[in-house]
py3Dmol code that shows the C-alpha trace and the ligand (Angstrom):
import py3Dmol

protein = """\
ATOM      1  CA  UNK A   1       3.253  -3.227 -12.231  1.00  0.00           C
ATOM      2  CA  UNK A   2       4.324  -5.683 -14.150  1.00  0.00           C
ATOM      3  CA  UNK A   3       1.321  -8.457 -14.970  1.00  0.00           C
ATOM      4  CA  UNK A   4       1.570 -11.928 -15.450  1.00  0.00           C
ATOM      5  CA  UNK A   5      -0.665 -11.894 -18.396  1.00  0.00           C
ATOM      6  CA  UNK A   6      -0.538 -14.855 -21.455  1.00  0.00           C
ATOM      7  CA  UNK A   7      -2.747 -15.732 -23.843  1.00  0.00           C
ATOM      8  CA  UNK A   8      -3.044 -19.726 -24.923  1.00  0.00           C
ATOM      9  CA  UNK A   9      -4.168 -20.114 -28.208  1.00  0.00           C
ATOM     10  CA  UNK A  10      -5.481 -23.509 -29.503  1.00  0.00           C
ATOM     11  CA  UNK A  11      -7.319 -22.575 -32.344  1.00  0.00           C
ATOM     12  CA  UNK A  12      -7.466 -26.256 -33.984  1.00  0.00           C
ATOM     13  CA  UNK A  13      -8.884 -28.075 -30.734  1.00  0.00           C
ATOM     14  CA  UNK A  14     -11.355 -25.125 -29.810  1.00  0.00           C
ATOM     15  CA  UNK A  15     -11.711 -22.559 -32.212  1.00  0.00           C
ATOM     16  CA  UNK A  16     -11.613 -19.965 -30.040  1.00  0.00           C
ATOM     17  CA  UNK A  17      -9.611 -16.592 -30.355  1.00  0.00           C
ATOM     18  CA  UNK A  18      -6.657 -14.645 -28.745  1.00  0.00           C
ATOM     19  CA  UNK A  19      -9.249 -12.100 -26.465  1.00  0.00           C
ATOM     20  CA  UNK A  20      -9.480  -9.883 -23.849  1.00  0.00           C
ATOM     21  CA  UNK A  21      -9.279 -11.780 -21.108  1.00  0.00           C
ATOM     22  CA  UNK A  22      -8.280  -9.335 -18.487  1.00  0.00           C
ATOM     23  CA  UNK A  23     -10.465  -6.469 -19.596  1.00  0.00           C
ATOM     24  CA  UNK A  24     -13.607  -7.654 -21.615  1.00  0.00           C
ATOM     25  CA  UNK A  25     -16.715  -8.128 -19.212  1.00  0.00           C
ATOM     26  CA  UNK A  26     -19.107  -7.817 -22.128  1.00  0.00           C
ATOM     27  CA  UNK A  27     -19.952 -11.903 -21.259  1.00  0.00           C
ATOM     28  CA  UNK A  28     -20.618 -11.150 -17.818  1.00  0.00           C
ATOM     29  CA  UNK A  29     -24.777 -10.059 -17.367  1.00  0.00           C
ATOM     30  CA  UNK A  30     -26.493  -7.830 -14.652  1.00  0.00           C
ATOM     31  CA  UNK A  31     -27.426 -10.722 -12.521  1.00  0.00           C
ATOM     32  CA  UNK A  32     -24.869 -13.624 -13.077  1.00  0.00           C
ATOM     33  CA  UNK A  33     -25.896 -16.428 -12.031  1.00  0.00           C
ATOM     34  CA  UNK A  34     -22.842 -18.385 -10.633  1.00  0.00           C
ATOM     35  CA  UNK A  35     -22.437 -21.692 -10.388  1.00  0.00           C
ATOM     36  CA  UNK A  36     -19.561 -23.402  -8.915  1.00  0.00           C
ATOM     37  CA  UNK A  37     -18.865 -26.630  -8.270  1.00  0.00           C
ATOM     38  CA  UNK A  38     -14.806 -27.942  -6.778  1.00  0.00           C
ATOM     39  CA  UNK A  39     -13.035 -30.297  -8.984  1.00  0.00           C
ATOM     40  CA  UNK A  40      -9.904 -32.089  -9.359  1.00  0.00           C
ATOM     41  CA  UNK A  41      -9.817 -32.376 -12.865  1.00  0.00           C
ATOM     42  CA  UNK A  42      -6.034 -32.917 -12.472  1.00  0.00           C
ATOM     43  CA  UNK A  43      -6.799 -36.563 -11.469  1.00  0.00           C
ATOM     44  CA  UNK A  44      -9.914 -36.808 -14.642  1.00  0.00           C
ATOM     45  CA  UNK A  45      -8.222 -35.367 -16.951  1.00  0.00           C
ATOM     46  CA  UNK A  46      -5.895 -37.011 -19.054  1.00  0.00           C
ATOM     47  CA  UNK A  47      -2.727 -34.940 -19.807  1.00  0.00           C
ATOM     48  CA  UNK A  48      -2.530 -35.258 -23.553  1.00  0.00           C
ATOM     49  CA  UNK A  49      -6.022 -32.168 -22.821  1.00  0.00           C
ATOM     50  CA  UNK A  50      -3.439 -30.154 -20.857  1.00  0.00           C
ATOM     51  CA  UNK A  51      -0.447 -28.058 -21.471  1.00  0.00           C
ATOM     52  CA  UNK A  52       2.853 -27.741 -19.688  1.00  0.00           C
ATOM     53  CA  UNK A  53       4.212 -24.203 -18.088  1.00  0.00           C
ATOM     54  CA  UNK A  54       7.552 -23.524 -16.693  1.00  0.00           C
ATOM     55  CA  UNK A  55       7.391 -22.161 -13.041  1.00  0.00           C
ATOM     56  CA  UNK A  56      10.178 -20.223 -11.258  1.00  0.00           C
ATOM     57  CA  UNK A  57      10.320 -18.881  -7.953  1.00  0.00           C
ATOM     58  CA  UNK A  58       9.464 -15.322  -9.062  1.00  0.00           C
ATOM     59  CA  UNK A  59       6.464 -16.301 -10.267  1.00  0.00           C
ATOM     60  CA  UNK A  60       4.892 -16.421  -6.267  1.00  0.00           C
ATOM     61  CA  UNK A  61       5.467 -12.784  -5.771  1.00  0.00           C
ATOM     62  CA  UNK A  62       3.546 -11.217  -9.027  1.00  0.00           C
ATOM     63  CA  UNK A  63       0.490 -10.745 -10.113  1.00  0.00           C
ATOM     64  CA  UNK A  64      -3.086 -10.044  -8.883  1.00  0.00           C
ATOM     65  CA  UNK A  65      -3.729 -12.384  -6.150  1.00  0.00           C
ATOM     66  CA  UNK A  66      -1.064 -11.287  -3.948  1.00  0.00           C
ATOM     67  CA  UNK A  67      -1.491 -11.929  -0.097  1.00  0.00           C
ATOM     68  CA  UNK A  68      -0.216  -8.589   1.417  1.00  0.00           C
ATOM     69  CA  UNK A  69      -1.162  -8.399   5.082  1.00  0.00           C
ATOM     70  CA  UNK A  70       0.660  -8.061   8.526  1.00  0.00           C
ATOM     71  CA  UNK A  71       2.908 -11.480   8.027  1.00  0.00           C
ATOM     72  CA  UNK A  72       3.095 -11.135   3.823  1.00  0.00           C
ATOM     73  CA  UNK A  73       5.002  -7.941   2.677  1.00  0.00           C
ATOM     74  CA  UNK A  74       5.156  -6.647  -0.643  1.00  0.00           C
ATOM     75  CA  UNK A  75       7.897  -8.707  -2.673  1.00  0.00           C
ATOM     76  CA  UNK A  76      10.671  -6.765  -2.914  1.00  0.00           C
ATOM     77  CA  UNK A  77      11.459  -5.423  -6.776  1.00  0.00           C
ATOM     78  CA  UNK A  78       7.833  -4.585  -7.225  1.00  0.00           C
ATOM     79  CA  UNK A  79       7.506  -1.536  -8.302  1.00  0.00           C
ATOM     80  CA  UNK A  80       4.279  -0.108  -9.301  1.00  0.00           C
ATOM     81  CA  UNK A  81       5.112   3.602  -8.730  1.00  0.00           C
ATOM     82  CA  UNK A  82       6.255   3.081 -12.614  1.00  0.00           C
ATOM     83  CA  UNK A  83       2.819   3.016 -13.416  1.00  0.00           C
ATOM     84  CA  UNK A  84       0.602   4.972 -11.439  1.00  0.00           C
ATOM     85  CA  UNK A  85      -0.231   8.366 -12.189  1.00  0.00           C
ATOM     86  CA  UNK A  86      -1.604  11.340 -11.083  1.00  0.00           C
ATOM     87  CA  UNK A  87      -5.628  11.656 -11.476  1.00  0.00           C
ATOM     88  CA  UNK A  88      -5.633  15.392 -10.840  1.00  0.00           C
ATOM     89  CA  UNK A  89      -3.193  15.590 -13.435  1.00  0.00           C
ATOM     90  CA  UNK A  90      -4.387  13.501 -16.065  1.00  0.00           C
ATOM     91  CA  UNK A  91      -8.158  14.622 -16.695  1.00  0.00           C
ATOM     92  CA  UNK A  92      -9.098  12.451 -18.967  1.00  0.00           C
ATOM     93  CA  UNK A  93      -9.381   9.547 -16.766  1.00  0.00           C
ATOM     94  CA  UNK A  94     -11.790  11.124 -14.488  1.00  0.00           C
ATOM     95  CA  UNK A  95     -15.226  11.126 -15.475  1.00  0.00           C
ATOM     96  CA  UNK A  96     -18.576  12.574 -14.310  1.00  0.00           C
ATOM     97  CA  UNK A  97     -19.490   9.493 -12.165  1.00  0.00           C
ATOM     98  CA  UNK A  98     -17.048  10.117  -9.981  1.00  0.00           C
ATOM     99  CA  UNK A  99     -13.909  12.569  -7.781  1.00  0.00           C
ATOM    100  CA  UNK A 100     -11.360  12.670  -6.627  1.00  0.00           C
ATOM    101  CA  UNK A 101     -10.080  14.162  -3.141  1.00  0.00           C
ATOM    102  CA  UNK A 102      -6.944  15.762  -4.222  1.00  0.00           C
ATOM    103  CA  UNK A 103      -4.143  15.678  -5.974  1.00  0.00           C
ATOM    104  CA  UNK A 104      -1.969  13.175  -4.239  1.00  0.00           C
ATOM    105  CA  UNK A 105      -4.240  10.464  -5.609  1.00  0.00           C
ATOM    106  CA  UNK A 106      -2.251   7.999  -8.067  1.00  0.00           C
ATOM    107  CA  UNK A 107      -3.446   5.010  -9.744  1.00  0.00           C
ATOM    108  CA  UNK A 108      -1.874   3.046 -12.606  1.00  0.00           C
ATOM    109  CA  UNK A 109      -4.249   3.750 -16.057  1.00  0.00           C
ATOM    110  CA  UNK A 110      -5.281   0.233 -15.976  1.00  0.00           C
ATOM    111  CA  UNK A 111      -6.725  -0.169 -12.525  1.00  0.00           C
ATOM    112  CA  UNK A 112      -8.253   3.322 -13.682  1.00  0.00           C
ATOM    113  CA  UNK A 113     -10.264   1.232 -16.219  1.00  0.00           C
ATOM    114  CA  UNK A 114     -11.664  -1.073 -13.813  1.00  0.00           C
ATOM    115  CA  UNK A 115     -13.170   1.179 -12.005  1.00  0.00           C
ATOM    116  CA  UNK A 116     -14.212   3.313 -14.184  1.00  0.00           C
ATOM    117  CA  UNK A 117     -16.297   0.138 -15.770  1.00  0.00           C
ATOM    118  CA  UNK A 118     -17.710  -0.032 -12.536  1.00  0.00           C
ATOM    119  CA  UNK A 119     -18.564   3.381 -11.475  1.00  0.00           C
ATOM    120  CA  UNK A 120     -20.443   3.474 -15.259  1.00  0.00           C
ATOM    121  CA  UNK A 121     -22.602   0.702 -14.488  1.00  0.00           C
ATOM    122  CA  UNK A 122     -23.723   2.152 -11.049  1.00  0.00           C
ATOM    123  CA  UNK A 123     -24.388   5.533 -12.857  1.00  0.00           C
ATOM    124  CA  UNK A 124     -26.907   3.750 -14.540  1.00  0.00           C
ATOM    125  CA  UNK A 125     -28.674   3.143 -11.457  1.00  0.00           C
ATOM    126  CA  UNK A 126     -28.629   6.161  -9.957  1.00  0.00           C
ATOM    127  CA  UNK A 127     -25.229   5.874  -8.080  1.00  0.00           C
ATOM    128  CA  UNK A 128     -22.930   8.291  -8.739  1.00  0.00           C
ATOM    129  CA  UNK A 129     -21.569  10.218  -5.576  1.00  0.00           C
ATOM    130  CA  UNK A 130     -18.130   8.137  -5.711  1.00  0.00           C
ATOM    131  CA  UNK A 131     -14.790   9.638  -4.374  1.00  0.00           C
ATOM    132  CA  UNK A 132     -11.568   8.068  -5.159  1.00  0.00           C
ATOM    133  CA  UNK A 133      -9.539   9.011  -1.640  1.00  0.00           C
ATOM    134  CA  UNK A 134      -6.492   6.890  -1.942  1.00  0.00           C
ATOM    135  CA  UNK A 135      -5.223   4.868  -4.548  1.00  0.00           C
ATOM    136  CA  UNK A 136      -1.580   3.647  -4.980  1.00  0.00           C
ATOM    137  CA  UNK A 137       1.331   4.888  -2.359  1.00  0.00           C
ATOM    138  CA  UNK A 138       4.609   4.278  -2.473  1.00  0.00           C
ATOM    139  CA  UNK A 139       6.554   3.293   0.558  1.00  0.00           C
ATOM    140  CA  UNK A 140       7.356   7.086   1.414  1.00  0.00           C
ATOM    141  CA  UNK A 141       3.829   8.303   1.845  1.00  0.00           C
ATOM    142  CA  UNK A 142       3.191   5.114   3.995  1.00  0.00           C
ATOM    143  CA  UNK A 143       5.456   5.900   5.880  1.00  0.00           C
ATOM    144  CA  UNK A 144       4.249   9.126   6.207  1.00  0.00           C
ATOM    145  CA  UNK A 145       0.668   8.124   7.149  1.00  0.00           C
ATOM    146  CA  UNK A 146       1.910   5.249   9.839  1.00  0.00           C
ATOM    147  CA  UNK A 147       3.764   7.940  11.622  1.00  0.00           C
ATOM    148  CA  UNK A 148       0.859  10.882  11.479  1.00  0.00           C
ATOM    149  CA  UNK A 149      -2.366   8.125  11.952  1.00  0.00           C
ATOM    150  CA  UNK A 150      -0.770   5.608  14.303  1.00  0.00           C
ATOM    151  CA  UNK A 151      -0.670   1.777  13.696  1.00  0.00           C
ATOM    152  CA  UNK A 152      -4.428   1.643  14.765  1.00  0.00           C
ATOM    153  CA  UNK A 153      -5.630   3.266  11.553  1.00  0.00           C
ATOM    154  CA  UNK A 154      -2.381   2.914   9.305  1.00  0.00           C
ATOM    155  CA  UNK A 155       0.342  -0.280   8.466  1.00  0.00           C
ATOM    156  CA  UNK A 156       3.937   0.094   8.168  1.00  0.00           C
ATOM    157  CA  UNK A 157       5.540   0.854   4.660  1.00  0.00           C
ATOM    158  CA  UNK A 158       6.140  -2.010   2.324  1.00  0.00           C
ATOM    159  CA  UNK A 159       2.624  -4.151   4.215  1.00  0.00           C
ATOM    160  CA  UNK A 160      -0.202  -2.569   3.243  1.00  0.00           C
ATOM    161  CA  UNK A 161      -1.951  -3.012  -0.186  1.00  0.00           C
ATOM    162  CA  UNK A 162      -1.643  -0.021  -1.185  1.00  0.00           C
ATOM    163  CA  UNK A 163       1.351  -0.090  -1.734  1.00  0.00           C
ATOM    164  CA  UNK A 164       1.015  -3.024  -4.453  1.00  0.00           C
ATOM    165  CA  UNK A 165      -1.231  -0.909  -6.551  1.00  0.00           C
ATOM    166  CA  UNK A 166      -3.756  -3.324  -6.518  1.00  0.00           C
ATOM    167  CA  UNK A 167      -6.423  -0.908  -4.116  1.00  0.00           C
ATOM    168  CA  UNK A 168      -8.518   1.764  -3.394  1.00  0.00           C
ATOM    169  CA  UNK A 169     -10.003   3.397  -1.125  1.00  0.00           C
ATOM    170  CA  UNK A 170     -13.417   4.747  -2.314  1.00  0.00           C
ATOM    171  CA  UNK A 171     -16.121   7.061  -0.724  1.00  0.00           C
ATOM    172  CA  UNK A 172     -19.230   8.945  -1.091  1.00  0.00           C
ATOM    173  CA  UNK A 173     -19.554  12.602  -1.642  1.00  0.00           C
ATOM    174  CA  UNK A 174     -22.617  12.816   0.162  1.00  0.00           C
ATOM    175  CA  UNK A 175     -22.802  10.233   3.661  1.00  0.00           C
ATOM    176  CA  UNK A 176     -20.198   8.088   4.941  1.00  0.00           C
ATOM    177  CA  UNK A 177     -19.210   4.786   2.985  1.00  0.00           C
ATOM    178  CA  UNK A 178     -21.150   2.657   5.762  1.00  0.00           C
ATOM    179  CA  UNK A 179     -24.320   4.756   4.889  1.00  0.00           C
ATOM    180  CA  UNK A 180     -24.139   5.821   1.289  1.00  0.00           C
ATOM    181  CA  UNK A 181     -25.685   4.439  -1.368  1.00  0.00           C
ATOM    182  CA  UNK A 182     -22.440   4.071  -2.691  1.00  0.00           C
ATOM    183  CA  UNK A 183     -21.341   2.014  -0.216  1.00  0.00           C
ATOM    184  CA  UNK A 184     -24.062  -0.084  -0.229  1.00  0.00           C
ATOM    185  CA  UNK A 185     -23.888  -0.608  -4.272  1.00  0.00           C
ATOM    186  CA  UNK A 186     -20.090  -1.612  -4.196  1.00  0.00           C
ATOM    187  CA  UNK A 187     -20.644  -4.401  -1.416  1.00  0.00           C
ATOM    188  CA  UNK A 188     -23.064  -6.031  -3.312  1.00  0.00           C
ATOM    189  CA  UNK A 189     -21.511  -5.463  -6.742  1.00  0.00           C
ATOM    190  CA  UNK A 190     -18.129  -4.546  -7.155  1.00  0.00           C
ATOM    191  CA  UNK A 191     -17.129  -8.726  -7.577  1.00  0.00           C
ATOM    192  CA  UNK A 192     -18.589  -8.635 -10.987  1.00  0.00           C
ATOM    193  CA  UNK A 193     -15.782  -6.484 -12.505  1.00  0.00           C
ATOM    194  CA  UNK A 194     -13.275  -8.105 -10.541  1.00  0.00           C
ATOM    195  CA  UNK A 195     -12.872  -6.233  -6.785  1.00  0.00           C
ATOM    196  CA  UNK A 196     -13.851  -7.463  -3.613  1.00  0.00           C
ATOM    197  CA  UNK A 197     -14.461  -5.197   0.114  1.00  0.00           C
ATOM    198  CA  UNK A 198     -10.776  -6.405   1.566  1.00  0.00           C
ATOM    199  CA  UNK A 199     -11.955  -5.624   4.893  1.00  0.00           C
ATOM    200  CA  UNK A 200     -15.241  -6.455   6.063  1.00  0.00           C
ATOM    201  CA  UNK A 201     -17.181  -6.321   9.223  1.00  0.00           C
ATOM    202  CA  UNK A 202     -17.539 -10.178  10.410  1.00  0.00           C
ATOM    203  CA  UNK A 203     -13.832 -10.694   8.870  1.00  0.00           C
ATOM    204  CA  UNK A 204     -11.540  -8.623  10.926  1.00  0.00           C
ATOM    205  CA  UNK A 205     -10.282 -11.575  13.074  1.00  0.00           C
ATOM    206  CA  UNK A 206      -8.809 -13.128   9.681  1.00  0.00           C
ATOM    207  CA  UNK A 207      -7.885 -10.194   8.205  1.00  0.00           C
ATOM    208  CA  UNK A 208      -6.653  -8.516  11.525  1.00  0.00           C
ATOM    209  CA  UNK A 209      -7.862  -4.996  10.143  1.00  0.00           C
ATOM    210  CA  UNK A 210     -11.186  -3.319  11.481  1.00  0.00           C
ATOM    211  CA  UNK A 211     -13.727  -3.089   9.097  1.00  0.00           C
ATOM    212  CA  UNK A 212     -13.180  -0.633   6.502  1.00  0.00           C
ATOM    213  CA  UNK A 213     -16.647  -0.010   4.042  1.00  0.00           C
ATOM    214  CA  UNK A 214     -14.227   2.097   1.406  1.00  0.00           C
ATOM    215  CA  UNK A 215     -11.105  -0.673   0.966  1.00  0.00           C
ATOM    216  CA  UNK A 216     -11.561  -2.372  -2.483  1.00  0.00           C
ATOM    217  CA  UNK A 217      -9.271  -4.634  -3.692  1.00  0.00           C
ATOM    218  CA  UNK A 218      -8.582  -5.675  -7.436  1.00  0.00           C
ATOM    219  CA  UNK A 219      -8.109  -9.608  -7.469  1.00  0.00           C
ATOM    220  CA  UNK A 220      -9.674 -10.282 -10.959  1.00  0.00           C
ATOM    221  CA  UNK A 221     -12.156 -12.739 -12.080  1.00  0.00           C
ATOM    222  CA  UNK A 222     -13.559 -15.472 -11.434  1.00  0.00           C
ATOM    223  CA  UNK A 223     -11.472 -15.293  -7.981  1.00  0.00           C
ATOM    224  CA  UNK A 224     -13.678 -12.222  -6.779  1.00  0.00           C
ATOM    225  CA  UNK A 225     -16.913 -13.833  -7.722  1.00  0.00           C
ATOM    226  CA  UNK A 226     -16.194 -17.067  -5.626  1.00  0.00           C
ATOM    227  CA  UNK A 227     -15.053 -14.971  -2.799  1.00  0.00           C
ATOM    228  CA  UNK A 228     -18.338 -13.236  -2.724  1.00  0.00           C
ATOM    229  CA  UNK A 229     -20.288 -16.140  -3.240  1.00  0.00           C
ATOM    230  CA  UNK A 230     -18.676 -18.273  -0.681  1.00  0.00           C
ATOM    231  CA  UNK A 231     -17.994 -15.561   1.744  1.00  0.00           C
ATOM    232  CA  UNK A 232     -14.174 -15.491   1.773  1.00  0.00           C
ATOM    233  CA  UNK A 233     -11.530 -13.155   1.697  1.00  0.00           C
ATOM    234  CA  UNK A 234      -8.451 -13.256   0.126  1.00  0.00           C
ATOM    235  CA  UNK A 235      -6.383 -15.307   3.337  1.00  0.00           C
ATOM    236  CA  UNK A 236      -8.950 -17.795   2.989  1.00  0.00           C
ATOM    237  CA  UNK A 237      -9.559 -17.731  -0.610  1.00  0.00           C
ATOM    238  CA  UNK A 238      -5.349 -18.619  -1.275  1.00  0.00           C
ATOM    239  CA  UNK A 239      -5.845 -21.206   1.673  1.00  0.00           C
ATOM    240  CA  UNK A 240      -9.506 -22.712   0.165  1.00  0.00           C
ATOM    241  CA  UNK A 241      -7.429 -23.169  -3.370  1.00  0.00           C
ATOM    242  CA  UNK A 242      -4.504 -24.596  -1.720  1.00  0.00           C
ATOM    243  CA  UNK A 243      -6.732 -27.508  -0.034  1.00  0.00           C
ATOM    244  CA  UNK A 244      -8.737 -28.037  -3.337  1.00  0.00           C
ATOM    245  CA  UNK A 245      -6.227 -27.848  -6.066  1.00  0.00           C
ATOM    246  CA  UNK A 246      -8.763 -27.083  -8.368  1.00  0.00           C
ATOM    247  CA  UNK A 247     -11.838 -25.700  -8.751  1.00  0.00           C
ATOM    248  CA  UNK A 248     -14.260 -24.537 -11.658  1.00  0.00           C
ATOM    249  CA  UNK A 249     -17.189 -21.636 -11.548  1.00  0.00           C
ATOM    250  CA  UNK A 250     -19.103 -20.649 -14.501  1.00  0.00           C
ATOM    251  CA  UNK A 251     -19.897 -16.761 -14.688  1.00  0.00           C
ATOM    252  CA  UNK A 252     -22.206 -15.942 -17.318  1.00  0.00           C
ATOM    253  CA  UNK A 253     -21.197 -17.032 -20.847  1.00  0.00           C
ATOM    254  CA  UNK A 254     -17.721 -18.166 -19.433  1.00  0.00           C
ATOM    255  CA  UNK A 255     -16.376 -20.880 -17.577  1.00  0.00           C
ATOM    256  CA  UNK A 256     -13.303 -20.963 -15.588  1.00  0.00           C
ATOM    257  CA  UNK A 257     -10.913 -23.619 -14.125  1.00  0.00           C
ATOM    258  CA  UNK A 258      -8.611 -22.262 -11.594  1.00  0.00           C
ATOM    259  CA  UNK A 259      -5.833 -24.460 -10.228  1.00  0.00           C
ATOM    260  CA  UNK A 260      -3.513 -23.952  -7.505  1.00  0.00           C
ATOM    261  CA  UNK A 261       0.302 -25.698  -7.671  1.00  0.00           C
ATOM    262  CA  UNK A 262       3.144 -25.248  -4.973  1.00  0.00           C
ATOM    263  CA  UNK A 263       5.998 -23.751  -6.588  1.00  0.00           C
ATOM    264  CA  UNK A 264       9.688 -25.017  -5.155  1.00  0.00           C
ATOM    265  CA  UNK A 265      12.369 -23.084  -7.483  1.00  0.00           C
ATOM    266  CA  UNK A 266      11.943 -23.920 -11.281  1.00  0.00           C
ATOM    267  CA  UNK A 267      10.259 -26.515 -12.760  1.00  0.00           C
ATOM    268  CA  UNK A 268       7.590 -27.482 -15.220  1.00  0.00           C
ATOM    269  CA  UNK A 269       3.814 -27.797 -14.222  1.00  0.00           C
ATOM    270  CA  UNK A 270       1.171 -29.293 -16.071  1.00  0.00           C
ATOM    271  CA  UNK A 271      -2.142 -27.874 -16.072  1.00  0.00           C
ATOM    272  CA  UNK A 272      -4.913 -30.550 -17.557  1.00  0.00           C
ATOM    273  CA  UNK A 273      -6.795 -28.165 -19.403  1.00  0.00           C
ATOM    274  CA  UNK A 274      -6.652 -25.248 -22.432  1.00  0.00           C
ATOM    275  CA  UNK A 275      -7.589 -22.353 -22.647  1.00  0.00           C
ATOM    276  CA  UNK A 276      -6.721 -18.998 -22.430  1.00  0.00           C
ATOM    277  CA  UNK A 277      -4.552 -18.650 -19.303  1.00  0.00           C
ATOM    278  CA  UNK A 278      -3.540 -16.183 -16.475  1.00  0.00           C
ATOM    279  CA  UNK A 279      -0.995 -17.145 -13.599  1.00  0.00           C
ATOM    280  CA  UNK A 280      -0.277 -15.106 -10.404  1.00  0.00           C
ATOM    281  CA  UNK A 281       1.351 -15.982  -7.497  1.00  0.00           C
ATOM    282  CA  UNK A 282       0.039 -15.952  -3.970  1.00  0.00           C
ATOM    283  CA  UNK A 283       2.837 -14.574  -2.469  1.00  0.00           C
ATOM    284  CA  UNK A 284       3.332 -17.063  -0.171  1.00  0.00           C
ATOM    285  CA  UNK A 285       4.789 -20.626  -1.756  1.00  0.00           C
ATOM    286  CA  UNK A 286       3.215 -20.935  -5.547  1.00  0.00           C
ATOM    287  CA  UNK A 287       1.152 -19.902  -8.435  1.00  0.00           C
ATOM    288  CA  UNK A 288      -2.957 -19.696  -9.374  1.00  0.00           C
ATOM    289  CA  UNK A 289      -3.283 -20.711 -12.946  1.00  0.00           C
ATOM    290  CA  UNK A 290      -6.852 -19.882 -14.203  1.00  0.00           C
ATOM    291  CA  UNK A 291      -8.215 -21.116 -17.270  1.00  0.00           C
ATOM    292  CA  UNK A 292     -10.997 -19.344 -19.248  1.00  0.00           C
ATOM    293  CA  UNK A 293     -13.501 -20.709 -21.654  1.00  0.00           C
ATOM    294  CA  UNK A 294     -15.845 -18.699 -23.703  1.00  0.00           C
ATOM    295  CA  UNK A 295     -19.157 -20.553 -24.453  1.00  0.00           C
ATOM    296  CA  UNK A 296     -20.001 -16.963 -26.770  1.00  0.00           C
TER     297      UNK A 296
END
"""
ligand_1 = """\
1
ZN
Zn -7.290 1.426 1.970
"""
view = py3Dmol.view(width=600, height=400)
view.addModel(protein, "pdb")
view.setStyle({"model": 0}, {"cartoon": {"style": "trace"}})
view.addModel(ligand_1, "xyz")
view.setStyle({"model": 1}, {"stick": {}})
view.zoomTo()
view.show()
């Protein structure tokens, strides 16, 4: 899949350098405390603290924050089947903390990582009877399962998240995910590494999908922490950051702006603060452009 990834560098104003913004949780402690307050800095700001980004139309249908449900397909041209692999086949992404059901399991390398980071950190408490049981699927096998499981259990080809790469489905070894300990330790921590439970219990009349305790989704941070601490999932995250343009949360040593603008075809935005930067669309009409600042 192809990311929406840049870097802003201001090395004069801030001093800060060109780092890992997507992969480094190193700033990001056991028990965050998170703090989050909604802004509209666009209005406090002056615009000579800003910088300027060009915006196109294609912009709304990549990157991590996109809306796929039961009205939202995937965009057409997104192809993530480029990236995902084979876990049976490639070894030396699976390690002891974890299986994997069988060898029609695929994930790209990268979403790999994440979880991986994840699964390490439970380890360390004890948790480690994780099952990878689906990962990415491209339209074919979704097909496949919509025909065999019914539309009660399974979604049409090209509208479920799977099929954007950007999920998982994740059990225990040892109980069912509702039960396990596994379960249990993902609901309550998988938003610090950047996944949130897509479909939960007291959510299914927004997300139209029954409750499912194994369906992580990758959205990235800050956007899962606010989620989790405001109890919102992803349909009313996009529609929260569409009514308050802007809003800022502070996650251990780093703080975060994250600003939502309307794209209409191409044309230049200006986003009143620096930093390092990451824009994704929502797949619906425009673009989340979220600003990082280390304090470390
Ligand atoms: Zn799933």
């Amino acid at each position: 899949m192809k990311k929406w990834f840049f870097c802003f560098f201001v090395l004069l104003l801030l001093g800060y350098g060109f780092n890992k913004f997507k992969t480094d949780m190193s700033g990001l402690p056991n028990e965050s405390k998170l703090r989050m307050e909604s802004t509209n800095m666009a209005e406090t700001n002056s615009q000579t603290d800003g910088f300027t980004l060009e915006v196109s139309q294609e912009m709304i249908f990549q990157g991590d924050l996109l809306l796929v449900n039961k009205d939202h397909p995937v965009p057409d041209g997104l192809n993530p089947e480029m990236e995902a692999v084979s876990l049976v086949r490639n070894p030396e992404l699976i390690d002891g903390f974890f299986g994997v059901i069988d060898n029609t399991v695929e994930l790209s390398p990268w979403m790999m990582d994440k979880f991986r980071a994840m699964v390490k950190d439970a380890a360390e408490e004890g948790v480690v009877h994780f099952l990878i049981t689906s990962g990415y699927r491209n339209e074919v096998k979704q097909e496949e399962l919509y025909r065999t499981k019914g539309a009660e259990l399974a979604l049409p080809a090209g509208y479920s998240e799977h099929n954007l790469g950007l999920s998982m489905d994740i059990g225990s070894s040892q109980a069912q995910m509702s039960h396990a300990p596994e379960g249990e330790w993902l609901k309550n921590h998988s938003w610090k590494y950047g996944f949130v439970l897509r479909y939960p219990e007291d959510k299914t009349a927004v997300t139209g999908i029954q409750f499912e305790p194994w369906h992580f989704r990758y959205v990235g941070l800050p956007h899962s922490a606010i989620m989790w601490e405001k109890n919102l999932v992803l349909e009313e995250y996009l529609d929260f950051l569409k009514e308050q343009k802007s809003v800022s949360t502070t996650i251990g040593e780093d703080n975060y702006q994250v600003f939502y603008y309307q794209v209409t075809g191409n044309h230049t935005i200006a986003v009143p603060v620096q930093g390092e930067y990451e824009i994704s669309g929502n797949n619906q009409d425009g673009v989340i452009v979220t600003i990082r600042k280390s304090a470390g």
